[in-house]
C-alpha positions in Angstrom: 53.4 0.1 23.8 53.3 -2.0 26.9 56.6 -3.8 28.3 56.1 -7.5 27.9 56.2 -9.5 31.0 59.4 -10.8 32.6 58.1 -14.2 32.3 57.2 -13.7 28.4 58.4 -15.7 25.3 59.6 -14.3 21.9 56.5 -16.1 20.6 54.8 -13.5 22.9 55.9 -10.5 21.7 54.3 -10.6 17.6 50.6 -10.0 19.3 52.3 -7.1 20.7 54.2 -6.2 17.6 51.2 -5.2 16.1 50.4 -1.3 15.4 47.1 0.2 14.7 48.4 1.3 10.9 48.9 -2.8 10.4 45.1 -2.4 10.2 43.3 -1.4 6.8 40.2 0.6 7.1 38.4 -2.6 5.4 39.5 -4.7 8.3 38.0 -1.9 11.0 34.8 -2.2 9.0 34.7 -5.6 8.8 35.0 -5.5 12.6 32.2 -3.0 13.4 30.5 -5.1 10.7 31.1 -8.3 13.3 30.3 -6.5 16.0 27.3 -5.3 15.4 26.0 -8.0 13.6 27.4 -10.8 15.8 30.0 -13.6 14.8 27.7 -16.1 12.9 25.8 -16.4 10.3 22.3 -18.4 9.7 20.4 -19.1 6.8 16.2 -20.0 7.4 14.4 -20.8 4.4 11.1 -20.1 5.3 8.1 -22.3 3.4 6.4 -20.6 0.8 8.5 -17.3 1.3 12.2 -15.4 1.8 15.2 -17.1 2.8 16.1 -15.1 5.9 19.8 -14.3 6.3 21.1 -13.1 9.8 25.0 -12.9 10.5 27.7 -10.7 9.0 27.2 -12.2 5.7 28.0 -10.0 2.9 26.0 -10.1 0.0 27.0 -9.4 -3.7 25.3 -8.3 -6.5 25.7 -10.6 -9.8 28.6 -8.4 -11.2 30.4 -8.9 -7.2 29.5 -5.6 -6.1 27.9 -5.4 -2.2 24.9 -4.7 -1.5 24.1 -2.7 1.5 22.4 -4.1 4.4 19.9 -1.7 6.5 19.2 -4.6 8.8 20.5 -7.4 10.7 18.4 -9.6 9.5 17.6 -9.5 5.6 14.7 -11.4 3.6 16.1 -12.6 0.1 13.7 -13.2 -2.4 12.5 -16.8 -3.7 9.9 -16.6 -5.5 11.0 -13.9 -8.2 8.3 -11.5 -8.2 9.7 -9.1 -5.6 9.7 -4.9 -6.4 13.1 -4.9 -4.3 15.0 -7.6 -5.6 17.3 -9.6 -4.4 15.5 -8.7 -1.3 12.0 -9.7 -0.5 8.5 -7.3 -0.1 6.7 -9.9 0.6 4.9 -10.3 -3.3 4.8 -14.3 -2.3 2.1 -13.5 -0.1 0.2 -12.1 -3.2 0.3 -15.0 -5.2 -0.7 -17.8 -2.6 -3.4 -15.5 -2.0 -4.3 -15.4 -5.1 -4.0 -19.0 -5.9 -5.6 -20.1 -3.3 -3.2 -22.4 -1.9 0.0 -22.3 0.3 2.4 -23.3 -2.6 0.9 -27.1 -3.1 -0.3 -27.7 -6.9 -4.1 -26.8 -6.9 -6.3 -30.5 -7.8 
């Protein structure tokens, strides 16, 4: 490990303290996680369709498990009629189709 610098404090020397085994092999994937995915997280909710998730969110199932992402960006479904759920193959697009109108009530 490095020498710390003459001019250096105690309060210095914990970063350096530090050792690679301090680090779990969830907290290295959490970082490659963050790094690939970049540091923050948005949520779009897009009219009529997904709500678009892009960040290093993780994203559990209803019993807590993860789900794997493929993607950096990852459509959730809305409207409930998705194949894939919780994500979203676009079966919104079906409906207003077929309804005829872009998720207003038909007169």
């Amino acid at each position: 490990m490095a020498a710390l610098p003459d001019d250096s404090t105690d309060e210095d020397s914990t970063v350096e303290d530090a050792t690679v085994e301090d680090f779990t092999a969830e907290d290295a994937a959490a970082a490659e996680r963050a790094a690939l995915l970049g540091p923050e997280v948005t949520i779009t909710v897009c009219p009529d369709g997904p709500l678009l998730v892009r960040g290093p969110a993780e994203l559990l199932d209803g019993d807590g498990n993860a789900l794997t992402r493929n993607r950096e960006t990852v459509a959730l479904c809305r409207c409930g009629r998705s194949g894939i759920a919780p994500f979203c193959d676009s079966t919104h697009k079906k409906r207003r189709a077929t309804t005829g109108s872009a998720g207003g009530s038909a007169s």
